[in-house]
DRENPA-3360 file (N, C-alpha, C; in nm, 2 decimals, always signed):
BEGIN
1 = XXXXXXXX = -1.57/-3.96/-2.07/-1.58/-3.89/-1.95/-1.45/-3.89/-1.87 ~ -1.38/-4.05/-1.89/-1.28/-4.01/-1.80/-1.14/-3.97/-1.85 ~ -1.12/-3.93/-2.01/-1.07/-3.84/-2.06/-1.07/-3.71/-2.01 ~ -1.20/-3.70/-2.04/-1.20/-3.51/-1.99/-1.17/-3.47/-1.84 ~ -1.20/-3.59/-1.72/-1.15/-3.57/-1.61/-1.01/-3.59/-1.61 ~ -0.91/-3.64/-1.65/-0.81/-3.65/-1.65/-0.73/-3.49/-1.71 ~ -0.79/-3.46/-1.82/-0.76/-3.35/-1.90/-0.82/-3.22/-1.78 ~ -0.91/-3.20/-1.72/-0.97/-3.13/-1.64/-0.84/-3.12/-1.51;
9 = XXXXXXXX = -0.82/-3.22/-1.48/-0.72/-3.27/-1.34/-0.55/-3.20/-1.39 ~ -0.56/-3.24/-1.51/-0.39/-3.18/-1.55/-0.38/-3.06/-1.58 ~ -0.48/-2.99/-1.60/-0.50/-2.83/-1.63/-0.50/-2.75/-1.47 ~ -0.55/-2.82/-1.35/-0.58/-2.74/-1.24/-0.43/-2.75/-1.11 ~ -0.39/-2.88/-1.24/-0.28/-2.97/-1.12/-0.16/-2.81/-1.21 ~ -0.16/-2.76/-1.33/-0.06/-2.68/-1.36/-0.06/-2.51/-1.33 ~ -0.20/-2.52/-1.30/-0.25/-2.39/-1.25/-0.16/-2.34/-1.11 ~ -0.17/-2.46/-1.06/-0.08/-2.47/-0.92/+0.02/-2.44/-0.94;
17 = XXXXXXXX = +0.09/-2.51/-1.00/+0.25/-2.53/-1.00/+0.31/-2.36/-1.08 ~ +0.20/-2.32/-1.14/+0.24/-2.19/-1.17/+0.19/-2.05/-1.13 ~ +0.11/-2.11/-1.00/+0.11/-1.99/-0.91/+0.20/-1.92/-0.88 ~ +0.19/-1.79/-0.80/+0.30/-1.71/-0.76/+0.36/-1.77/-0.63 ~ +0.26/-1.83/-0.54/+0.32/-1.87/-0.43/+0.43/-2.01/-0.41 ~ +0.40/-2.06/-0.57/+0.49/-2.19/-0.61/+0.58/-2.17/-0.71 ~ +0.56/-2.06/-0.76/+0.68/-2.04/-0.89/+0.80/-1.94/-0.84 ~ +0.75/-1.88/-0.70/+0.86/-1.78/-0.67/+0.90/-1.85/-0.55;
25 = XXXXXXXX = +0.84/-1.97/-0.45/+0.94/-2.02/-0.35/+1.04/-2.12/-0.38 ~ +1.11/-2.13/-0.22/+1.23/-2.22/-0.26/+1.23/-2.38/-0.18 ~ +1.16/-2.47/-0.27/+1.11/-2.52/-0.17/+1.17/-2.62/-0.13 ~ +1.12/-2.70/-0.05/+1.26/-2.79/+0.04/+1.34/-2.74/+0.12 ~ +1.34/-2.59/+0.15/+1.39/-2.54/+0.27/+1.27/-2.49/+0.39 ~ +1.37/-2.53/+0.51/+1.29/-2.46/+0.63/+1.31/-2.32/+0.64 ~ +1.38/-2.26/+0.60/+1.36/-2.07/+0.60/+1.29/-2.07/+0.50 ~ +1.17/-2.09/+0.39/+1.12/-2.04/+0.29/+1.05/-1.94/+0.35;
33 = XXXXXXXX = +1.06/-1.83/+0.30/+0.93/-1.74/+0.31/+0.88/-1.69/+0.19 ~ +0.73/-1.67/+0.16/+0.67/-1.71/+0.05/+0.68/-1.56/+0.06 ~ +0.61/-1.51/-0.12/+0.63/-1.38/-0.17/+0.55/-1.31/-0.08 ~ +0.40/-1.36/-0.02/+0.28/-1.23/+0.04/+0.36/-1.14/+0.17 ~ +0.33/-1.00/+0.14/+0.38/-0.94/+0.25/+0.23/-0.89/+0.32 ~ +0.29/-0.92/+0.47/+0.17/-0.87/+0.55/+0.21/-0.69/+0.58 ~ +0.09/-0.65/+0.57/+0.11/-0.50/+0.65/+0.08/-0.48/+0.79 ~ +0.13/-0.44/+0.86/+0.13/-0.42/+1.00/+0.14/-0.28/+1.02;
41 = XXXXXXXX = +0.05/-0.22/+1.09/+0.03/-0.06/+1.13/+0.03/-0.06/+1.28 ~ +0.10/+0.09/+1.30/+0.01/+0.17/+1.38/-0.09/+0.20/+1.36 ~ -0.19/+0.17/+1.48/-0.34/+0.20/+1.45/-0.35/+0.27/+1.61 ~ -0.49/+0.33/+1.58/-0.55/+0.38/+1.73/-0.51/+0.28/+1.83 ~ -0.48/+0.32/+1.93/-0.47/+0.22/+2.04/-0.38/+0.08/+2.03 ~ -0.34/+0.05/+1.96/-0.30/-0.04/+1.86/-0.15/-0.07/+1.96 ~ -0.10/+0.00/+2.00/+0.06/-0.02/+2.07/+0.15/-0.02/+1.93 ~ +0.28/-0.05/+2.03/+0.41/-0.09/+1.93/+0.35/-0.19/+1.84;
49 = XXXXXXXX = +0.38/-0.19/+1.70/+0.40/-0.30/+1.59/+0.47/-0.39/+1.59 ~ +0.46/-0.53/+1.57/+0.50/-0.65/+1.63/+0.55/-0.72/+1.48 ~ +0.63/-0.79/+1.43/+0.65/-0.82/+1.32/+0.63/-0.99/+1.37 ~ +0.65/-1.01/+1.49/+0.59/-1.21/+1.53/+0.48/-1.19/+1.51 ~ +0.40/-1.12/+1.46/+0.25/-1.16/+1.47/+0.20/-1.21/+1.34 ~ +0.31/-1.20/+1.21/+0.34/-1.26/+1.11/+0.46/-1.36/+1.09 ~ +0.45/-1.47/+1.21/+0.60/-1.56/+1.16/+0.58/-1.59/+1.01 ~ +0.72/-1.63/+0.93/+0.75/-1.67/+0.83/+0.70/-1.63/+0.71;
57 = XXXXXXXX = +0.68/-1.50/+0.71/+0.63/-1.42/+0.62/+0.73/-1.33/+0.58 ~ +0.78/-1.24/+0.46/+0.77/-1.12/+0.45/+0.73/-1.04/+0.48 ~ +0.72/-0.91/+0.54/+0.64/-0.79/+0.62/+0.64/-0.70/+0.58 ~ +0.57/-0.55/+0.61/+0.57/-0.40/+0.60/+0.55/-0.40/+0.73 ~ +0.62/-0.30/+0.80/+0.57/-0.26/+0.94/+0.53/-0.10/+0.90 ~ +0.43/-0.05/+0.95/+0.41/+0.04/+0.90/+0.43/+0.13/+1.03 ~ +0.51/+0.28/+1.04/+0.53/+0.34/+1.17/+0.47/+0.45/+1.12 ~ +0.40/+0.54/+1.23/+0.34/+0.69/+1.22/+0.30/+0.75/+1.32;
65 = XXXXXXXX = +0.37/+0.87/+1.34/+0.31/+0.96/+1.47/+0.15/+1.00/+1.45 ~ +0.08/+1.06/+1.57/-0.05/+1.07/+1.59/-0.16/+0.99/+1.53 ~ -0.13/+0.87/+1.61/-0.24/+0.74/+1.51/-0.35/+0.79/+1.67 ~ -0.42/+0.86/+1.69/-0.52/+0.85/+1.80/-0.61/+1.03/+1.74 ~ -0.72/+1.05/+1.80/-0.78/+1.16/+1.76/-0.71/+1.30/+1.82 ~ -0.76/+1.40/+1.73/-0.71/+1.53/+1.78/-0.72/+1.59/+1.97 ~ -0.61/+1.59/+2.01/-0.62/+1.62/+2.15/-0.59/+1.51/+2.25 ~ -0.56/+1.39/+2.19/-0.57/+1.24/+2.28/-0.44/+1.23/+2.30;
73 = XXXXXXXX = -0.39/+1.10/+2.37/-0.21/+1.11/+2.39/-0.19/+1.00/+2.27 ~ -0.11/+1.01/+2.19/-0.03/+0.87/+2.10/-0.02/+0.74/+2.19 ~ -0.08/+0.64/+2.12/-0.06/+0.53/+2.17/+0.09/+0.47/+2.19 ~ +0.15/+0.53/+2.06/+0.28/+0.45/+2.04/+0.40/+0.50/+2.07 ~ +0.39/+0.66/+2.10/+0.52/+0.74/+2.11/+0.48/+0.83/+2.25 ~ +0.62/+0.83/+2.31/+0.62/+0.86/+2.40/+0.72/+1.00/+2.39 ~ +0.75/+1.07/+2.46/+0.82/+1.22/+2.50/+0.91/+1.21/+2.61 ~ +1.03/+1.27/+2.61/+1.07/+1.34/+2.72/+1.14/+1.47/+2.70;
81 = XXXXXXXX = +1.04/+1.58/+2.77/+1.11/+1.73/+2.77/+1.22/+1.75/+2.83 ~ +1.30/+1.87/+2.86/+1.44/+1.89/+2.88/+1.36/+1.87/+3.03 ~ +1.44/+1.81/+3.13/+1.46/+1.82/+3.24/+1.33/+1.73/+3.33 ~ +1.34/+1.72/+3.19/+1.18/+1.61/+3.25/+1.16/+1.42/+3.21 ~ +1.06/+1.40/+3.26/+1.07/+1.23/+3.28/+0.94/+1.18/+3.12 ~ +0.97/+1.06/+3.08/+0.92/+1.05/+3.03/+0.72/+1.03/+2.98 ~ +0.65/+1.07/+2.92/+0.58/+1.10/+2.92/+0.49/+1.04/+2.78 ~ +0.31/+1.01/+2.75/+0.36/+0.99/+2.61/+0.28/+1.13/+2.54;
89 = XXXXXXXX = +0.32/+1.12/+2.44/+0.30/+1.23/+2.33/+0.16/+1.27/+2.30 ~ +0.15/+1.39/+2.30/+0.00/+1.44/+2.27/-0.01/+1.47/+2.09 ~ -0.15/+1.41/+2.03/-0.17/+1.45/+1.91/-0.24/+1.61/+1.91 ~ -0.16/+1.69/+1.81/-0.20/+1.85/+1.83/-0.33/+1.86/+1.74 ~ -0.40/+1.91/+1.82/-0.52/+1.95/+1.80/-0.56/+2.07/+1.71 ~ -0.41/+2.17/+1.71/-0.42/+2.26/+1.59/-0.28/+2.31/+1.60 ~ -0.18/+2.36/+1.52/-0.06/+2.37/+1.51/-0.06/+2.48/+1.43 ~ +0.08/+2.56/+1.43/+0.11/+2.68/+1.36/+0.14/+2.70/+1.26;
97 = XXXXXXXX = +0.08/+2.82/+1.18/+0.05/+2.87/+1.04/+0.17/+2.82/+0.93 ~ +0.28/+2.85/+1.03/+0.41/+2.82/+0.91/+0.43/+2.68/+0.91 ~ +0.37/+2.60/+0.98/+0.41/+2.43/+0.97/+0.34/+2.40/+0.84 ~ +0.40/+2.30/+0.79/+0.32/+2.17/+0.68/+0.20/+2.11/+0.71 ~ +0.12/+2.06/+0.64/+0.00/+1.98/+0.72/+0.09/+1.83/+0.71 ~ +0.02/+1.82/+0.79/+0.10/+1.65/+0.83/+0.09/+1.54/+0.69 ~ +0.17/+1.46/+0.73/+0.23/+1.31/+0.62/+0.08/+1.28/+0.59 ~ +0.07/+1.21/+0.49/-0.04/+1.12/+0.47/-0.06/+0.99/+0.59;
105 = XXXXXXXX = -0.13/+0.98/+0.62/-0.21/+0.89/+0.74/-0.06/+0.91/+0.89 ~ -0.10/+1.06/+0.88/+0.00/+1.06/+1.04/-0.04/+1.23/+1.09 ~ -0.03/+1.21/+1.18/-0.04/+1.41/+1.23/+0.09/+1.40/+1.30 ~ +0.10/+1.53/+1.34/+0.19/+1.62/+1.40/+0.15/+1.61/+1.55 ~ +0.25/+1.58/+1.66/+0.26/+1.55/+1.80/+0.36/+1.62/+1.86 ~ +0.32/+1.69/+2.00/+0.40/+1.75/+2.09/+0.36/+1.70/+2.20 ~ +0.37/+1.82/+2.32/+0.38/+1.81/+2.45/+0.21/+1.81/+2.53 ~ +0.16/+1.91/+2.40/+0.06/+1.93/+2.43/-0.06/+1.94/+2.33;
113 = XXXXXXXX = -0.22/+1.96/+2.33/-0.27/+1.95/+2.19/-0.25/+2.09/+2.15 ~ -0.31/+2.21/+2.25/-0.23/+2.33/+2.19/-0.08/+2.37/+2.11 ~ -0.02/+2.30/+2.00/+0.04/+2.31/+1.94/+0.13/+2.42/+1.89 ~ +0.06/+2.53/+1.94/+0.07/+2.70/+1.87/+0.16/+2.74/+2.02 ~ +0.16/+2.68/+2.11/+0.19/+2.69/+2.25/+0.35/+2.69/+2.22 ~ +0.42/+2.79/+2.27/+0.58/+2.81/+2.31/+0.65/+2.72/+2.39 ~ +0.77/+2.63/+2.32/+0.82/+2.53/+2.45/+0.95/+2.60/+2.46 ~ +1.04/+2.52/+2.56/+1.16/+2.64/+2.59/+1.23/+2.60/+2.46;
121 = XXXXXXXX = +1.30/+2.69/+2.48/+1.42/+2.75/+2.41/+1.53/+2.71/+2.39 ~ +1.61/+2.69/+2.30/+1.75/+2.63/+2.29/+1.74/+2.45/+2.35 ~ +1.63/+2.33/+2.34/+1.63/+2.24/+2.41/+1.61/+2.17/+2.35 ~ +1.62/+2.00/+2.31/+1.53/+1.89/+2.29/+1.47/+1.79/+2.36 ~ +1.39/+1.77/+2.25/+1.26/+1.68/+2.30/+1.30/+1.55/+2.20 ~ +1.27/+1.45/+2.32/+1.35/+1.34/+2.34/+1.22/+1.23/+2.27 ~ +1.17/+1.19/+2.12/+1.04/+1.16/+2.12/+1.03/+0.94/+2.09 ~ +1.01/+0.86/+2.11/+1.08/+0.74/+2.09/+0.95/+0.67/+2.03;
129 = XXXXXXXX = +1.00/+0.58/+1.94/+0.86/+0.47/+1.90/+0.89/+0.32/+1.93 ~ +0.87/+0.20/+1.97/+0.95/+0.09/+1.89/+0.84/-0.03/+1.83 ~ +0.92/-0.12/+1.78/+0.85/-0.23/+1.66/+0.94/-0.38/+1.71 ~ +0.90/-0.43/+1.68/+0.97/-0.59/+1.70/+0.98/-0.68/+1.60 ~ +1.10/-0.72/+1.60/+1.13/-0.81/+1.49/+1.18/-0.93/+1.50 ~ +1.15/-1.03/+1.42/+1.17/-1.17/+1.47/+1.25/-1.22/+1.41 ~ +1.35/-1.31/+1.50/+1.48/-1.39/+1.47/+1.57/-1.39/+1.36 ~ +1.49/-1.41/+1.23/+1.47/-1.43/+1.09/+1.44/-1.29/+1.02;
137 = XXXXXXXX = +1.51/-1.19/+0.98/+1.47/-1.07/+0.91/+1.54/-1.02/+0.82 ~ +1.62/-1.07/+0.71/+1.67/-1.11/+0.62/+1.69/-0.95/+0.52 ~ +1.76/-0.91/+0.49/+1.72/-0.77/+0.41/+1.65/-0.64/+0.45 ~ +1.69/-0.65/+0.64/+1.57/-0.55/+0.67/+1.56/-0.43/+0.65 ~ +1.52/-0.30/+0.64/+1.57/-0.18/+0.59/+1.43/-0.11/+0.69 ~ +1.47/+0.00/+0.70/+1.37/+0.16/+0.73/+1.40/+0.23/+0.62 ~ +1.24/+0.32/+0.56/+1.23/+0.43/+0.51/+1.15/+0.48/+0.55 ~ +1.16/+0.64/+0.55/+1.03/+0.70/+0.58/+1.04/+0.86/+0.55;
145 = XXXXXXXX = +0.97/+0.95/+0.61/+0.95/+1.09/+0.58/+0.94/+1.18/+0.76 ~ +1.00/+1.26/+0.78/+0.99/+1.34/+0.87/+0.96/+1.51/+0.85 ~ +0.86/+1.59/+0.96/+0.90/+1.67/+0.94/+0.93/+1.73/+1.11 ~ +0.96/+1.78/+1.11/+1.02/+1.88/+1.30/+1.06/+2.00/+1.27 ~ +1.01/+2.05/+1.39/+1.03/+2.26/+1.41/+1.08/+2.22/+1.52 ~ +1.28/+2.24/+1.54/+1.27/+2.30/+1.43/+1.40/+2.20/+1.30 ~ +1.46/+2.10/+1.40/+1.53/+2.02/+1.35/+1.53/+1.89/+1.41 ~ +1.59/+1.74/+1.35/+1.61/+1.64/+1.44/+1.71/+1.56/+1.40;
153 = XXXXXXXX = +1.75/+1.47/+1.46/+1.84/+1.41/+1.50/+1.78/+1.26/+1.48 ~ +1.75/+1.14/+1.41/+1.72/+1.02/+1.46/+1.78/+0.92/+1.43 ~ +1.76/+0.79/+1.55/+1.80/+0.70/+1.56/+1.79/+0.58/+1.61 ~ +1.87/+0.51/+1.52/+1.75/+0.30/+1.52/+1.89/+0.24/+1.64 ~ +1.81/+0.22/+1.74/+1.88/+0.17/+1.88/+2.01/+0.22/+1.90 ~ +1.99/+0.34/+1.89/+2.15/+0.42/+1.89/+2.24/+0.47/+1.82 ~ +2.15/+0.43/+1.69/+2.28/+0.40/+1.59/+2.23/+0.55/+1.49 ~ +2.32/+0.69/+1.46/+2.22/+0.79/+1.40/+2.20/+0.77/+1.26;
161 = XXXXXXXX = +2.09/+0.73/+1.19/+2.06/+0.69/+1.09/+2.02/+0.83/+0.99 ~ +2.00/+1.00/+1.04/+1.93/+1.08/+1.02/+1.97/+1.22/+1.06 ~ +2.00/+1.34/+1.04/+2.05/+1.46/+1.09/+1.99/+1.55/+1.00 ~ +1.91/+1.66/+1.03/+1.82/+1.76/+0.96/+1.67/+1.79/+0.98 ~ +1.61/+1.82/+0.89/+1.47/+1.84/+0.83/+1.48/+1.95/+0.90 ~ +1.31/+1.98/+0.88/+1.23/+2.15/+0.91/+1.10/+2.09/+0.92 ~ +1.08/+2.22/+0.92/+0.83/+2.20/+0.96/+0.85/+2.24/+0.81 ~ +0.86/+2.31/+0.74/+0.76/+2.35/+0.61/+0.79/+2.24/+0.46;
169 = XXXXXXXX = +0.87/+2.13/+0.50/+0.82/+2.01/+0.39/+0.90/+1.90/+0.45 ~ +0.88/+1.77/+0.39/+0.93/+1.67/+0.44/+1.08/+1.61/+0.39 ~ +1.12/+1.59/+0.50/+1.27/+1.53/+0.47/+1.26/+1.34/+0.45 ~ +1.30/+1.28/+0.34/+1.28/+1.15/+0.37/+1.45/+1.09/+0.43 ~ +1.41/+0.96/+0.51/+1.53/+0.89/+0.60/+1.51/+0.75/+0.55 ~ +1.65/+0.70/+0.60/+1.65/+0.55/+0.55/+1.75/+0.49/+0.60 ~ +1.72/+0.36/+0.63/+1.86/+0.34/+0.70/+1.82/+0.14/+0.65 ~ +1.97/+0.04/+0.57/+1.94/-0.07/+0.57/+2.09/-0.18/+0.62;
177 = XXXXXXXX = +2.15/-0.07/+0.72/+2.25/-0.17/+0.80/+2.22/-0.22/+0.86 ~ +2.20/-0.31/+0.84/+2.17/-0.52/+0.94/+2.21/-0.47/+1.03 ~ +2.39/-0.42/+1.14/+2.40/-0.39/+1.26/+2.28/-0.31/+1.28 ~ +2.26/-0.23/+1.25/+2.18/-0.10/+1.30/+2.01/-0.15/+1.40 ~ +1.98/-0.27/+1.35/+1.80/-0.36/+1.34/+1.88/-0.49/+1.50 ~ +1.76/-0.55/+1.57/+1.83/-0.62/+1.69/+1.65/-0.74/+1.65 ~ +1.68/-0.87/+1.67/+1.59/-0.91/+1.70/+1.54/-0.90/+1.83 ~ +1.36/-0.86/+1.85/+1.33/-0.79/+1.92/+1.26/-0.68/+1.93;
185 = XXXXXXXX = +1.34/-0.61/+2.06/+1.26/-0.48/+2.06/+1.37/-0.39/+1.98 ~ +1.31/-0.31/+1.89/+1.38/-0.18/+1.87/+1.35/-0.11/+1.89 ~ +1.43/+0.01/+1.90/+1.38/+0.10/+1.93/+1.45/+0.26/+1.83 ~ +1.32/+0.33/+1.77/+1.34/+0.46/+1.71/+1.27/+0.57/+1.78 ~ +1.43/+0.64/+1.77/+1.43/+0.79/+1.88/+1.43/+0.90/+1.75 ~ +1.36/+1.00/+1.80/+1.39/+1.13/+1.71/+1.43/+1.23/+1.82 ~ +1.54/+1.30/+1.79/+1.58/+1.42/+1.96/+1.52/+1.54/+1.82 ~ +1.43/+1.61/+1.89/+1.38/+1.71/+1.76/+1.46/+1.83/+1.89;
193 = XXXXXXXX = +1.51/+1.92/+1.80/+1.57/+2.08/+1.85/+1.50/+2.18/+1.84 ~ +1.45/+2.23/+1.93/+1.35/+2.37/+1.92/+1.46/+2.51/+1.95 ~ +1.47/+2.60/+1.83/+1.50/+2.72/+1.89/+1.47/+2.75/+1.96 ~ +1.31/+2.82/+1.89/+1.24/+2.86/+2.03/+1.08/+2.88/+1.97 ~ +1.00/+2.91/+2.09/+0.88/+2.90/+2.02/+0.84/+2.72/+2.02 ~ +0.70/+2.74/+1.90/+0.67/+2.58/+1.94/+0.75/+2.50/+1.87 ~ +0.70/+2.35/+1.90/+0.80/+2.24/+1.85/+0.73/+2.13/+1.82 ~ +0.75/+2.06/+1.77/+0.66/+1.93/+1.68/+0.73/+1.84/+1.65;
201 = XXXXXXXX = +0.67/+1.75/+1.61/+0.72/+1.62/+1.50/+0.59/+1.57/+1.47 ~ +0.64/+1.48/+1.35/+0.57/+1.39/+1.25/+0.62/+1.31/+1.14 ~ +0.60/+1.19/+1.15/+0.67/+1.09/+1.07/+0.61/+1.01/+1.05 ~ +0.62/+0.93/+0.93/+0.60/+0.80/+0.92/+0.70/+0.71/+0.85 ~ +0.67/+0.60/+0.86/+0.82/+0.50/+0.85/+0.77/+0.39/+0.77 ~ +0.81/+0.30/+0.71/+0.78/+0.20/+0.68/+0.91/+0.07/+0.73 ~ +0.90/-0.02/+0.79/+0.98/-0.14/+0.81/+0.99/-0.27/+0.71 ~ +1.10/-0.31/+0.64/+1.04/-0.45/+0.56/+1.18/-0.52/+0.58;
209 = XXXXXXXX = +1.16/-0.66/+0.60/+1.21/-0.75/+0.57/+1.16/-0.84/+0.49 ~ +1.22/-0.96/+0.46/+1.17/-1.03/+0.39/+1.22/-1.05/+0.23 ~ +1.23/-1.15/+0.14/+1.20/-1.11/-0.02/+1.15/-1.06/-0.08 ~ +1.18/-1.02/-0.18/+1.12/-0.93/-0.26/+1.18/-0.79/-0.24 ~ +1.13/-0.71/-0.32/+1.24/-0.55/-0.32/+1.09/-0.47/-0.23 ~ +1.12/-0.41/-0.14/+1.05/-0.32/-0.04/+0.98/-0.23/-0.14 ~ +0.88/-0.16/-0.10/+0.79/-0.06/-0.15/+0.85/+0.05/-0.15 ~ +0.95/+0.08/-0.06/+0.96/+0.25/-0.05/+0.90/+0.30/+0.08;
217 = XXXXXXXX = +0.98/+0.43/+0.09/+0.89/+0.44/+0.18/+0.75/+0.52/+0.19 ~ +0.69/+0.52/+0.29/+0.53/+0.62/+0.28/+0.54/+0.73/+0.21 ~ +0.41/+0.75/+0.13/+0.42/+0.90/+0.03/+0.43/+1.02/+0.11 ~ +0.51/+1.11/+0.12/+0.55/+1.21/+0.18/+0.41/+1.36/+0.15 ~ +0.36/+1.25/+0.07/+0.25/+1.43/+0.03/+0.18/+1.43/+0.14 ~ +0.12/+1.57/+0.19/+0.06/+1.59/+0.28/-0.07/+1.57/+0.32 ~ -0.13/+1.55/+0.41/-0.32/+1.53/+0.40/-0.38/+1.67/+0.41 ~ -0.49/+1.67/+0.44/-0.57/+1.75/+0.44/-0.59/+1.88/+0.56;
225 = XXXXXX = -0.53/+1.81/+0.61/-0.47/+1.90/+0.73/-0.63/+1.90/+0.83 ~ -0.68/+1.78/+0.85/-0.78/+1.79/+0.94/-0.80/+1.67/+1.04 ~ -0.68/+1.64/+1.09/-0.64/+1.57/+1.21/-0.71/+1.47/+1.17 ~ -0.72/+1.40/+1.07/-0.79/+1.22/+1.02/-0.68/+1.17/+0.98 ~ -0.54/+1.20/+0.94/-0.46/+1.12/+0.89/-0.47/+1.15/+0.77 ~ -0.58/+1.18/+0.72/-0.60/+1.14/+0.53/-0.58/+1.21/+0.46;
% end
């Protein structure tokens, strides 16, 4: 009997030691962070994405315009039109024939939910999100997918990481300069350009720090086009 407990005990004691969370740390240090990555979304109501709410982990921050229902304002992004103060962003309730249907788990946001609606001319629209990142963020990088009617401009706390796109398919952006990321608050702007007629955005982003090689960013294919995200 106490053969086979001993034989039982050395089998469970190796199981361990060849876990993933023990065969891939470094241990004996105070910065270890182990392989699990947490995901962190925008969700309904949800606010800015917070990466302290996972200390000492690895992370995905996951970013996306219109995380709220068709016609409501965006929790997480706010607006400012030409000549105007800031505001936050409306998810469009129905949008124009020649646009894309939106990213996978994101819709398309403007000024207003009437989407099909004319904004001025020759102007932009000033659209901003942010995320927080803590002390420690080792390898951090942005990827993601945009689309805007009729062009945009974006950028991680100033810095332009992004110049292009269109409404009728998705442009993907990326950006993994260490200057570029601030522990804290960041903050991501898109200045989208309207000729004329309506004007939009839609993005989603993904954020990672941490070990291990990032996922990439969100699938750029489109959803269903019925203001659920999916």
């Amino acid at each position: 009997m106490k053969k086979f407990r001993s034989f039982f005990l050395a089998i469970l004691f190796m199981g361990v030691l060849t876990s993933p969370v023990w065969a891939e740390g470094d241990h004996g240090h105070d910065d270890w962070r182990g392989p699990i990555f947490y995901d962190i979304r925008h969700g309904h109501g949800n606010g800015p994405v917070n990466a302290n709410d996972r200390p000492g982990r690895a992370f995905n921050l996951f970013l996306a315009s219109g995380q709220a229902d068709a016609g409501q304002i965006d929790p997480n992004v706010t607006v400012i039109p030409p000549g105007g103060s800031s505001q936050a962003a409306t998810v469009c309730a129905n949008i124009p024939g020649a646009w894309a249907s939106p990213l996978a788990h994101s819709n398309w946001i403007s000024l207003q939910a009437d989407c099909t609606t004319s904004l001025a001319n020759a102007a932009n629209y000033q659209y901003s999100t942010t995320f927080t990142l803590p002390a420690h963020h080792p390898g951090v990088s942005i990827a993601g997918n945009v689309l805007a009617d009729d062009s945009v401009t974006i950028q991680l706390n100033g810095n332009t990481i992004f110049t292009g796109g269109g409404f009728t398919s998705p442009t993907p952006f990326s950006s993994n300069n260490p200057a570029f990321f601030t522990t804290g608050t960041n903050t991501l702007t898109f200045t989208v350009y309207n000729v004329t007629g309506p004007s939009g955005l839609d993005f989603a982003a993904r954020v990672h720090a941490g070990r291990g090689q990032p996922p990439g960013p969100p699938r750029g294919d489109q959803d269903d086009n019925d203001n659920d995200g999916d």
